[in-house]
TORMARSE-455683 format. One record per residue (C-alpha): residue number from 1; x, y negated, z. Coordinates in Angstrom, 1 decimal. Layout:
<recs>
+-----+--------+--------+--------+
: num :     c1 :     c2 :     c3 :
+-----+--------+--------+--------+
: NUM :      X :      Y :      Z :
...
+-----+--------+--------+--------+
</recs>
This chain:
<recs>
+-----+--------+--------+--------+
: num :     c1 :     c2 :     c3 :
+-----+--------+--------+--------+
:   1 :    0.0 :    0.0 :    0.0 :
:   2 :    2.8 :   -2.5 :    0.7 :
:   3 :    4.6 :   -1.7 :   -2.6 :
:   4 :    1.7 :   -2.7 :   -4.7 :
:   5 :    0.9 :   -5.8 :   -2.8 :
:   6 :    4.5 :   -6.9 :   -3.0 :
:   7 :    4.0 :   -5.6 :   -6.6 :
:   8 :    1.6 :   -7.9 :   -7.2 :
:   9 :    2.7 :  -10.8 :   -5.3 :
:  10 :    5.7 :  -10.4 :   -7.5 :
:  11 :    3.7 :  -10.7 :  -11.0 :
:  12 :    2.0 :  -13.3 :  -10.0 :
:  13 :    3.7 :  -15.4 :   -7.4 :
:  14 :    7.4 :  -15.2 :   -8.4 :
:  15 :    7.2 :  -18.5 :  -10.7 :
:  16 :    7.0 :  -21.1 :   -8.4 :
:  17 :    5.2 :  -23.7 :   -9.8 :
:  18 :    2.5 :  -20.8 :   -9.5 :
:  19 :    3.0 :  -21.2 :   -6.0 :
:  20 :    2.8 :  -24.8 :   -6.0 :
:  21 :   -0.7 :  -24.5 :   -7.7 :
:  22 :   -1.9 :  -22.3 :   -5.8 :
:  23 :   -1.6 :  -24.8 :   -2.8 :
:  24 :   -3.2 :  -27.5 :   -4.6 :
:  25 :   -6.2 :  -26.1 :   -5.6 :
:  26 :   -6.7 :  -24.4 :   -2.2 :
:  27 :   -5.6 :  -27.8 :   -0.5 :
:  28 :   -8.1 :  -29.6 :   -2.0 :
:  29 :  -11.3 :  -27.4 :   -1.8 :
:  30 :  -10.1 :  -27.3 :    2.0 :
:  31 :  -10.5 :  -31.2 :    2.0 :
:  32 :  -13.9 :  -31.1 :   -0.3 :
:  33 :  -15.1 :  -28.1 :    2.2 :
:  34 :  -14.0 :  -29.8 :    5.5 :
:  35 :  -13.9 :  -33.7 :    5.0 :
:  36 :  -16.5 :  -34.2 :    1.9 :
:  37 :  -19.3 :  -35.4 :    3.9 :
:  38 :  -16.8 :  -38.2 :    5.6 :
:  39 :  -15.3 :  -38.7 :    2.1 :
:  40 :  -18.4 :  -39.0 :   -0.2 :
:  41 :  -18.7 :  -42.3 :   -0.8 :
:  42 :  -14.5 :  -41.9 :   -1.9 :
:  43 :  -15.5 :  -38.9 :   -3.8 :
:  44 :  -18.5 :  -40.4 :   -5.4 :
:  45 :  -16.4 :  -43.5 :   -6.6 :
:  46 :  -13.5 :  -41.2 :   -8.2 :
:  47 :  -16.5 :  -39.4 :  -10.3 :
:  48 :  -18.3 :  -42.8 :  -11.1 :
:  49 :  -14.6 :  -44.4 :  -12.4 :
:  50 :  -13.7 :  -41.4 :  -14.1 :
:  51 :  -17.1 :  -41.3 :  -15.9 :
:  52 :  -16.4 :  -45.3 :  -17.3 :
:  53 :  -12.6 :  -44.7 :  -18.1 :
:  54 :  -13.5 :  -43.9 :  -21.0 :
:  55 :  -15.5 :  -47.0 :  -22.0 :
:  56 :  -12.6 :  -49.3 :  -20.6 :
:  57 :   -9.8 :  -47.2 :  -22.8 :
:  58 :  -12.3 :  -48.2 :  -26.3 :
:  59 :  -12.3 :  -51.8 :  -24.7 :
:  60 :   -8.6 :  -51.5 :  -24.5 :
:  61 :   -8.8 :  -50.1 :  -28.2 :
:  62 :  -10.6 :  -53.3 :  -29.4 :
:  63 :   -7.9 :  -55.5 :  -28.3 :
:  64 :   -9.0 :  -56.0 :  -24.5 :
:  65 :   -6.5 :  -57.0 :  -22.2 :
:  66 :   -6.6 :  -54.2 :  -19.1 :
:  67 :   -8.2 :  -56.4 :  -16.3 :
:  68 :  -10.6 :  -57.9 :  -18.9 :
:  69 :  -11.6 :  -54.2 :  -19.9 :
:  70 :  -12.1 :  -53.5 :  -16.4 :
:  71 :  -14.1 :  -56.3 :  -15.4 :
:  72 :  -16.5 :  -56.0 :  -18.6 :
:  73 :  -17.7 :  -52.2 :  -17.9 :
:  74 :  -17.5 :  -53.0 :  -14.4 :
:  75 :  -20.5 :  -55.8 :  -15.0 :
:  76 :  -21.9 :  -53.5 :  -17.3 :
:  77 :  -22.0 :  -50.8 :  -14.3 :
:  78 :  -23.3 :  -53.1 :  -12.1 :
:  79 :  -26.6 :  -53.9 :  -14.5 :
:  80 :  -27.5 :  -50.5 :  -15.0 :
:  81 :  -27.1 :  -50.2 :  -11.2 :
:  82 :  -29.5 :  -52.8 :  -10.7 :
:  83 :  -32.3 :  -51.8 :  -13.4 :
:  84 :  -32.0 :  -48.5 :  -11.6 :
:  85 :  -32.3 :  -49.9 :   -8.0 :
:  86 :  -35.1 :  -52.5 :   -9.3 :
:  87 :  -36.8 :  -51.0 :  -11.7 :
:  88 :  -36.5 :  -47.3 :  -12.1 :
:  89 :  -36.5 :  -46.2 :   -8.4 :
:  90 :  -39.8 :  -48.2 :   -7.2 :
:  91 :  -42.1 :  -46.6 :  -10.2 :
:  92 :  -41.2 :  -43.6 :   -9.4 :
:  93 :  -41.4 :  -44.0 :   -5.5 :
:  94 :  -44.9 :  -45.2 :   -6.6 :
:  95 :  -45.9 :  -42.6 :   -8.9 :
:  96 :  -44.5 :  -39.8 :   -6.3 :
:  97 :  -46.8 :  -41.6 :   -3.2 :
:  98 :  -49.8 :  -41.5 :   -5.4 :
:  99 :  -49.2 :  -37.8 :   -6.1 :
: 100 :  -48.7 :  -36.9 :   -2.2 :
: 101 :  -52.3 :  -39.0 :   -2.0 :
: 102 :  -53.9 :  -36.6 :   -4.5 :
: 103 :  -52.4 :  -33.5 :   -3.5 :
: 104 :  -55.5 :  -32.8 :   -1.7 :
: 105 :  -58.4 :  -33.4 :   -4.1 :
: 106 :  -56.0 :  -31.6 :   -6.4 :
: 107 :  -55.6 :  -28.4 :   -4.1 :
: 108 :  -59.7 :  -28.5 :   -4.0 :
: 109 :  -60.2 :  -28.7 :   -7.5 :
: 110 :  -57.8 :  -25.3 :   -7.8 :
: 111 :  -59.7 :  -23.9 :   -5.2 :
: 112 :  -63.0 :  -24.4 :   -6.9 :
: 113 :  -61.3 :  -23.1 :  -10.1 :
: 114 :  -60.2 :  -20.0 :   -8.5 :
: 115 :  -63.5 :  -19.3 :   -6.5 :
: 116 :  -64.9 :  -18.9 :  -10.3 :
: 117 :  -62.2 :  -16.5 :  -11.3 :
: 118 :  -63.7 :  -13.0 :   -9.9 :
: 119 :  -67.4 :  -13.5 :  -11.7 :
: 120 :  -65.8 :  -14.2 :  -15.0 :
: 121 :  -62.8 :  -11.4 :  -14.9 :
: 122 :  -63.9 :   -9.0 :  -12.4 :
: 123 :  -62.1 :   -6.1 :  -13.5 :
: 124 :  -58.3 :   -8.2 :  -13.1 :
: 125 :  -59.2 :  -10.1 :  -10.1 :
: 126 :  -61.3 :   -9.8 :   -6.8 :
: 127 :  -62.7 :  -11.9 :   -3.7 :
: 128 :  -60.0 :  -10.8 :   -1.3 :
: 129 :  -57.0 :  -11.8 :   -4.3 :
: 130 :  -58.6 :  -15.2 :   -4.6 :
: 131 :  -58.5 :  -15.6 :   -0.6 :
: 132 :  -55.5 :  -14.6 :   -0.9 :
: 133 :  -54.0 :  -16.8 :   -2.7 :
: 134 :  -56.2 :  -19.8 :   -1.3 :
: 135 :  -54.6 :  -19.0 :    1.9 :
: 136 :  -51.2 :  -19.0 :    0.5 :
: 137 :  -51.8 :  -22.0 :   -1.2 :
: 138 :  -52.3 :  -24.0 :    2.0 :
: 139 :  -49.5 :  -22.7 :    4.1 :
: 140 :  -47.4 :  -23.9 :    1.3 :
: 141 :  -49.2 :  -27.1 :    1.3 :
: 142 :  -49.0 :  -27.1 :    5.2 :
: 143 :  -45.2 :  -26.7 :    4.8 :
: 144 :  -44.8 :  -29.2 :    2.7 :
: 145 :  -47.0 :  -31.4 :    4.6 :
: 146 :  -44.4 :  -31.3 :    7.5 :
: 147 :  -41.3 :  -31.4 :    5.6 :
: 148 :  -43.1 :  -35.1 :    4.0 :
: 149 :  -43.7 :  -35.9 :    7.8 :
: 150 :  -40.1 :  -35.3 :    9.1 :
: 151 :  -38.3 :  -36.9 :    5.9 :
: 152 :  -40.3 :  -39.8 :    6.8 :
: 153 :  -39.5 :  -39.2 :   10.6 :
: 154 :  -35.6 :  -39.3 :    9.2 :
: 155 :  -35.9 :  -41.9 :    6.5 :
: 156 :  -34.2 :  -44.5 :    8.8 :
: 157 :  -30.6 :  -42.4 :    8.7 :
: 158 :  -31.0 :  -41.8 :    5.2 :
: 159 :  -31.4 :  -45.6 :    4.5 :
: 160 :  -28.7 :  -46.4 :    5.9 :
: 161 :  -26.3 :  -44.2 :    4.6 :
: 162 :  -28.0 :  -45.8 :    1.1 :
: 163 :  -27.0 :  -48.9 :    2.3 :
: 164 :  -23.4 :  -47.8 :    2.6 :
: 165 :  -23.0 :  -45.9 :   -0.5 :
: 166 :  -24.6 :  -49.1 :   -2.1 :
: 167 :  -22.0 :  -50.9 :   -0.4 :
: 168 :  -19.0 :  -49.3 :   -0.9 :
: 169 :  -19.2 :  -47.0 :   -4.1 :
: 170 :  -19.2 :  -50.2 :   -6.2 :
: 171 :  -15.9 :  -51.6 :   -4.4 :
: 172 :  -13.9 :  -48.0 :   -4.9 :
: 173 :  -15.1 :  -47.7 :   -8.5 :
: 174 :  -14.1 :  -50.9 :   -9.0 :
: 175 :  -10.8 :  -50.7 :   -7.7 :
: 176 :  -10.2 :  -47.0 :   -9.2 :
: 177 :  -10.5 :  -48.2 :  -12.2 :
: 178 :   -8.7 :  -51.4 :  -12.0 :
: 179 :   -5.5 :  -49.4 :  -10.0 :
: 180 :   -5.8 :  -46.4 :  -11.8 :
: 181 :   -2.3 :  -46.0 :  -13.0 :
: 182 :   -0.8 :  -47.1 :   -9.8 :
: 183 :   -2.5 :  -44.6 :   -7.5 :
: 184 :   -1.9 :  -42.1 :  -10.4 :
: 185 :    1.7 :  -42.9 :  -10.0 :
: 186 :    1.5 :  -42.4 :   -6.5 :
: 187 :    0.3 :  -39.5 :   -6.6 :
: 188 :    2.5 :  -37.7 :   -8.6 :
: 189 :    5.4 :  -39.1 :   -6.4 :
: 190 :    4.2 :  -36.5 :   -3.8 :
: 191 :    4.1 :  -33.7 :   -6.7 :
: 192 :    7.4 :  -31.3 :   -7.5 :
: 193 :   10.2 :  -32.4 :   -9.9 :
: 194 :    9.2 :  -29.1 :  -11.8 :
: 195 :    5.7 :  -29.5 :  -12.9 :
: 196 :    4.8 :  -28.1 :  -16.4 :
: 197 :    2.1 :  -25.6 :  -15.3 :
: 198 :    0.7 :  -28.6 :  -13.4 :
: 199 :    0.7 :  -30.9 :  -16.5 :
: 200 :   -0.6 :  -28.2 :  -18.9 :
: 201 :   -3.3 :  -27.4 :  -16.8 :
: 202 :   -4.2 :  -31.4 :  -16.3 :
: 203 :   -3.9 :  -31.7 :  -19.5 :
: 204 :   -6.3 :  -29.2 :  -20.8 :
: 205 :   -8.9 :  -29.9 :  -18.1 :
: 206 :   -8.6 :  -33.9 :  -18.0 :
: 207 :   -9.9 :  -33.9 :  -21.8 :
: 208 :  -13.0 :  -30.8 :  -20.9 :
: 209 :  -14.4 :  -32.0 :  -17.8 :
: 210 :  -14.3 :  -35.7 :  -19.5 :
: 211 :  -16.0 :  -34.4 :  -22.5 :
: 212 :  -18.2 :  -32.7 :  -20.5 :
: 213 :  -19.4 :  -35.0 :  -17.8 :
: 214 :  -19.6 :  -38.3 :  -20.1 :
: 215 :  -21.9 :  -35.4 :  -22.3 :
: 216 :  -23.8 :  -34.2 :  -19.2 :
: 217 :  -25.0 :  -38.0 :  -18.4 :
: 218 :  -25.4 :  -38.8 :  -21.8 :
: 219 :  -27.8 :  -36.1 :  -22.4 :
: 220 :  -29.4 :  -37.1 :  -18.8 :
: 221 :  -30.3 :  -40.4 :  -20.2 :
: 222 :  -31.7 :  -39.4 :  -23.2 :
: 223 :  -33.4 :  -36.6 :  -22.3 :
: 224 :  -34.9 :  -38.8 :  -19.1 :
: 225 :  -35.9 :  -41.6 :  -21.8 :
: 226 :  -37.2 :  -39.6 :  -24.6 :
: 227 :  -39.6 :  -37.4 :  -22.3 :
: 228 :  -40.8 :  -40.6 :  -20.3 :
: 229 :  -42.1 :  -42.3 :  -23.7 :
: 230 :  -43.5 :  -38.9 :  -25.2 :
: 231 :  -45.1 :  -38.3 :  -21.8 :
: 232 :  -46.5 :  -42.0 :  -21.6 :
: 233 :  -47.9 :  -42.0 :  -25.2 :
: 234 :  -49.9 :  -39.1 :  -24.2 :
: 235 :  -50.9 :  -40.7 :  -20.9 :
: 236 :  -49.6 :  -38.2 :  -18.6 :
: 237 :  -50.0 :  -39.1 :  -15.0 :
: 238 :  -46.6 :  -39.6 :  -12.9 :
: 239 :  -44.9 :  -39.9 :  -16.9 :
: 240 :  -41.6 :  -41.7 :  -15.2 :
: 241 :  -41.9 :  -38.9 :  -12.2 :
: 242 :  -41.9 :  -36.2 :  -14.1 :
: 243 :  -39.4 :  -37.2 :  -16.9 :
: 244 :  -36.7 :  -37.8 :  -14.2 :
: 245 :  -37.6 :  -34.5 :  -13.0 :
: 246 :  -37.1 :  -33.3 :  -16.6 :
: 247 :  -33.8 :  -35.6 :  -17.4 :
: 248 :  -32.2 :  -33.8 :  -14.1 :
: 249 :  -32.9 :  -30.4 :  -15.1 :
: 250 :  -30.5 :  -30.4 :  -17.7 :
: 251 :  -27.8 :  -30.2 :  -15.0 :
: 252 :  -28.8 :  -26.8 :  -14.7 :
: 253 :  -28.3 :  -24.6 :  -17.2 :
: 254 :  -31.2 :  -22.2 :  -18.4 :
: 255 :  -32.3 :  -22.2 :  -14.7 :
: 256 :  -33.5 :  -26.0 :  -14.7 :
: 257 :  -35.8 :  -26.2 :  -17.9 :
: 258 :  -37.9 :  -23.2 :  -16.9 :
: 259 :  -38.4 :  -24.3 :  -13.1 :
: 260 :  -39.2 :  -28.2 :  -14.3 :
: 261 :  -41.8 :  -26.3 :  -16.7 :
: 262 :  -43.8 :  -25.4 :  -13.6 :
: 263 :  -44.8 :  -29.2 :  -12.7 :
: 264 :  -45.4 :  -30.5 :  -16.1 :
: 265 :  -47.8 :  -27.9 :  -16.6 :
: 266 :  -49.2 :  -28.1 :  -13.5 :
: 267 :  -49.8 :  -32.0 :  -13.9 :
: 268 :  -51.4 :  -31.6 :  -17.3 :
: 269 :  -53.4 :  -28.8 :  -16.0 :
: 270 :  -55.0 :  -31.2 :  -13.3 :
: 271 :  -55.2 :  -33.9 :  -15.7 :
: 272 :  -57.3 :  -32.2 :  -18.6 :
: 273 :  -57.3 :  -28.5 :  -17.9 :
: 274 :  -57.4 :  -26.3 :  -20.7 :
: 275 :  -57.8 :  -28.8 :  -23.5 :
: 276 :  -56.4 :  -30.1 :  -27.1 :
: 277 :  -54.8 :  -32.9 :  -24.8 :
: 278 :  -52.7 :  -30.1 :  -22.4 :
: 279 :  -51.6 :  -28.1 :  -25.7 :
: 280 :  -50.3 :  -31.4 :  -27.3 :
: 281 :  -48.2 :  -32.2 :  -23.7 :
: 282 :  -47.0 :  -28.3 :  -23.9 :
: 283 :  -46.3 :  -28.7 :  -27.8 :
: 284 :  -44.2 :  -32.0 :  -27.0 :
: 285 :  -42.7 :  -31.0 :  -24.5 :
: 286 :  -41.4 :  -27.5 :  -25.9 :
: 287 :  -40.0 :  -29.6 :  -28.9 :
: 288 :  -38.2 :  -31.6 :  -26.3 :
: 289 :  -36.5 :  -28.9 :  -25.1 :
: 290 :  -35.5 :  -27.1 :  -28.4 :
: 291 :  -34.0 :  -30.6 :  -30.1 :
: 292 :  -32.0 :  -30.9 :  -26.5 :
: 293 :  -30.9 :  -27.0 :  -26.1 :
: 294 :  -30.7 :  -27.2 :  -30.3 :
: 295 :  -29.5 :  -30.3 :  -31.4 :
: 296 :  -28.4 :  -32.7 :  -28.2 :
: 297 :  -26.5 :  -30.1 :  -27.0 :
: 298 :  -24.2 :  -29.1 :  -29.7 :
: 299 :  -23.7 :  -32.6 :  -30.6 :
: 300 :  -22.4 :  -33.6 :  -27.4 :
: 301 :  -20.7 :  -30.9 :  -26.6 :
: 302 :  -19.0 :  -29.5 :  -29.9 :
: 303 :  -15.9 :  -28.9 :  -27.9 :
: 304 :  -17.6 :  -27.1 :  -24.8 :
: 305 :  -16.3 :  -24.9 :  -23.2 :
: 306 :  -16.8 :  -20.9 :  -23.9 :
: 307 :  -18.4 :  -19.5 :  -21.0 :
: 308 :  -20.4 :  -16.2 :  -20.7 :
: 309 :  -23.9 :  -17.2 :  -19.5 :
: 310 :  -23.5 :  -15.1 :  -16.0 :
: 311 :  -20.4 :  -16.7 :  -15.0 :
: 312 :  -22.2 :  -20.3 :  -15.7 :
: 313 :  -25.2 :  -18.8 :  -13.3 :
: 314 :  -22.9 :  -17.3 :  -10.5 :
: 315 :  -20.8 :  -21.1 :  -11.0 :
: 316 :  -24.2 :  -22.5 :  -10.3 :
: 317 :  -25.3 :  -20.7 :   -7.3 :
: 318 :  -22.0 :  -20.4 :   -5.5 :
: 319 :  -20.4 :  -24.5 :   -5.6 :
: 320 :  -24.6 :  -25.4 :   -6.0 :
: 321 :  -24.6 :  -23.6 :   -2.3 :
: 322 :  -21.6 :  -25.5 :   -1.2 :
: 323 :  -21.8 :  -28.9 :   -2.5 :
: 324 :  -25.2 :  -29.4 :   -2.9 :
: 325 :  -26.2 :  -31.6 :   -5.8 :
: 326 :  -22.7 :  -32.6 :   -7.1 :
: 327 :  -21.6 :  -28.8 :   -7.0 :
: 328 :  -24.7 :  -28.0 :   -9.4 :
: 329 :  -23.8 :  -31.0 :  -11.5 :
: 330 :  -19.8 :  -30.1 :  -11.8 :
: 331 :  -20.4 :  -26.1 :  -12.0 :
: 332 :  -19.3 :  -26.0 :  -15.4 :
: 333 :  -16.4 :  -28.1 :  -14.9 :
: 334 :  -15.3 :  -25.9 :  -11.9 :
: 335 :  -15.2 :  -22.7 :  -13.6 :
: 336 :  -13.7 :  -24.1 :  -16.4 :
: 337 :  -11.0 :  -25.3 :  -14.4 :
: 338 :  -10.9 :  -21.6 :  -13.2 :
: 339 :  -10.7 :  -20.3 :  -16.2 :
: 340 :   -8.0 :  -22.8 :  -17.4 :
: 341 :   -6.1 :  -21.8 :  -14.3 :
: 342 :   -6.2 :  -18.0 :  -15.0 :
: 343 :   -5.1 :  -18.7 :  -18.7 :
: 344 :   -2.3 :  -20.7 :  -17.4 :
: 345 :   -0.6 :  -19.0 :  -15.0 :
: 346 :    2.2 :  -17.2 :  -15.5 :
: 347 :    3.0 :  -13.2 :  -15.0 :
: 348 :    5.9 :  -11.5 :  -14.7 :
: 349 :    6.2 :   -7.9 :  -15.4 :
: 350 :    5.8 :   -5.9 :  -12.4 :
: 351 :    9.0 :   -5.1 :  -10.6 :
: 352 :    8.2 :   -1.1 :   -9.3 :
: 353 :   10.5 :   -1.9 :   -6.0 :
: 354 :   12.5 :    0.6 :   -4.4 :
: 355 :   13.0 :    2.7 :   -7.5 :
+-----+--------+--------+--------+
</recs>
């Protein structure tokens, strides 16, 4: 047992910029696990000024001096931050207040539906099934009853660590991206001499995850837009609700347009039931989703990354159950660094000690 092991630390541990990798990435998922509550504000900046150096290198392209560059997207950040904060956030907060209002006449109205359900198919469902699943559909709306009351109960917290991240996100994005090369150069004064495994693996991953995140929001947006207008020409209730719900689902993949079906449908079910105006919203809304998995998707991303459907899943559910959000959101990016890492590192042949 301890010849293979040293076997195998051998093939894979005798370079030692392997070694020095190694520490790294472990380093700094121990400081993501540990200190990324404390730090997400920091975090959240890095991700926000990595997203926009992108739009301040084109600015540079044009002709731009640097601090100019810098100063431009950063106004341009700060607008679309505003529209968001001012515009965006209270009709949805409106639309979502009206829809805890209705929830009750709604549940009554499936109640009454599902009452009817025995006398016209009484050989696929009974009385006790539609109790059932009356009584089921209360202690869920019970639950969520009290999980409404104690968000509410906790909203004060939660406000103010809004007020924080509203505070101090801008200031670190703003001074990522104007001191980007200086704290780049400062970090790499605490790197080895001897870094080429390092800068191959940067280098492949720096242009990916920027492909892919800049493509991620990108396909947010217009994804979030498109489905609102669609959703408002039909006269949808909750339209701007809804097509946030559907402009986040592209985060996940596969998993997120088939659970956001569930409250589109559901909406348009209350709306107009069984009618020409709910197959329309279905209609629309299915084409949404084949341009974006059809057309979007391979536009944006003509350079992503080749990754078998389960190990994008399993990415999802395992940094999804650790980080939340933001692990959901950089999933891809993570198991592409993975991948990139495996790809990279160097093997030596195995050394079959003591013969």
């Amino acid at each position: 047992m301890v010849k293979v092991l040293r076997n195998w630390l051998h093939r894979y541990f005798s370079d030692e910029q392997a070694v020095v990798l190694a520490a790294l990435l472990v380093g700094g998922f121990a400081v993501v696990l540990i200190f990324g509550g404390m730090l997400a504000p920091v975090l959240t900046g890095m991700v926000l000024a990595f997203l926009m150096q992108g739009l301040v290198n084109a600015c540079e392209r044009m002709g731009l001096p640097q601090v100019a560059a810098v100063w431009l997207v950063f106004a341009l950040f700060m607008g679309l931050l505003c529209l968001f904060l001012l515009v965006l956030m209270p009709l949805v907060w409106q639309q979502l207040s009206t829809l805890f209002n209705e929830l009750p006449r709604m549940l009554g109205e499936w109640q009454s539906l599902f009452l009817l359900l025995p006398e016209r198919y009484p050989n696929l469902i009974t009385d006790v099934q539609v109790l059932q699943m009356i009584d089921t559909l209360r202690g869920e709306a019970g639950k969520f009853g009290q999980w409404a009351l104690s968000f509410s109960l906790s909203s004060l917290p939660m406000l103010v660590s809004i007020m924080i991240y509203l505070v101090l996100v801008p200031i670190l994005v703003f001074f990522f991206l104007k001191d980007r090369q200086v704290i780049g150069d400062w970090f790499r004064t605490l790197l080895p001499t001897e870094r080429a495994l390092l800068s191959q693996v940067a280098l492949e991953m720096n242009q990916q995850i920027a492909n892919y995140i800049r493509g991620k929001f990108i396909e947010i947006l217009i994804v979030g837009v498109v489905t609102y207008i669609a959703f408002a020409v039909l006269g949808l209730n909750y339209a701007a609700l809804l097509a946030l719900l559907v402009g986040l689902s592209v985060v996940v993949p596969y998993i997120g347009a088939v659970v956001v079906t569930v409250p589109v449908a559901l909406i348009g079910l209350f709306q107009w039931g069984f009618s020409d105006q709910f197959l329309y919203l279905m209609v629309v809304y299915g084409i949404i989703q084949a341009l974006d998995g059809n057309v979007l998707v391979p536009l944006l991303f003509s350079e992503a990354v080749n990754l078998h459907p389960v190990a994008i899943i399993c990415a999802v559910l395992l940094f999804g159950g650790m980080w939340g959000f933001w692990g959901v959101f950089f999933a891809i990016p993570l198991a592409t660094l993975f991948k990139a890492v495996l790809n990279a590192w160097p093997r030596s042949e195995p050394a079959y000690l003591g013969e």
